[in-house]
N, C-alpha and C positions, 0 to 999 in steps of 0.2 A: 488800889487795884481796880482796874477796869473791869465791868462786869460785860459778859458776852453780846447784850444789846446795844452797847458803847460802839461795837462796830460793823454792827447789822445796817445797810445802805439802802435806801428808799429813794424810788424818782419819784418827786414830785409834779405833776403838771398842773394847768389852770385851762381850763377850756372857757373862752369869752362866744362861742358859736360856734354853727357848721353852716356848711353850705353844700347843694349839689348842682354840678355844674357836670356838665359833655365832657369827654376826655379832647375832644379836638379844641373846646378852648380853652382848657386846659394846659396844652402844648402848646397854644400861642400867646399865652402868658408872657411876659416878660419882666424886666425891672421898673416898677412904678406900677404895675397891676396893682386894678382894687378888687376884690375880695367881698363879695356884700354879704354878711351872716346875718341869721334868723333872730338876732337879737336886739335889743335897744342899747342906749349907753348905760344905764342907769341897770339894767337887769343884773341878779346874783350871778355869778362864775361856779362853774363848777371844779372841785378841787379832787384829780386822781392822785392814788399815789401807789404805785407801781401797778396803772390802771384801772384800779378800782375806784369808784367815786368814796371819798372819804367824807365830805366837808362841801357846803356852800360860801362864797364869799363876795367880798364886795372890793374892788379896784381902788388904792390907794395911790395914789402918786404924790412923791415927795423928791421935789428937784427935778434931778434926771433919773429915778430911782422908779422901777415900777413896784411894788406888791402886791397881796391881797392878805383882807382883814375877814380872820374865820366868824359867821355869824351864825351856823348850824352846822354840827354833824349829823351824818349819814349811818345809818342802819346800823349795826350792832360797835360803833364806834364813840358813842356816848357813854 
């Protein structure tokens, strides 16, 4: 028997940066735009999940696969 949190659904996201940019170049954006965020390559990710920051992590790639590898939780998630 399945227990009620067996189908409770969570989005997870990964935030690697932000940036703020003008909305008019914004809208001239196109396919091939770069994107420059406030981070390095090497810096932690942050881990939401259903927008809350859950977790810190770090970029795994294996093959064509991307991940992340949790190295700290966040606030009352420990």
């Amino acid at each position: 028997m399945a227990s009620n949190i067996d189908t409770v659904k969570v989005e997870i996201a990964v935030v690697l940066g932000r940036s703020v940019i003008p909305m008019h170049q914004l809208l001239r954006m196109g396919r091939g735009a770069v994107i420059e965020l406030d981070s390095r390559q090497d810096d932690p990710v942050t881990v939401l999940a259903n927008d809350k920051p859950v977790a810190r992590g770090e970029i795994q790639i294996h093959g064509d696969k991307i991940g992340v590898s949790i190295v700290d939780l966040i606030g009352n998630y420990e």
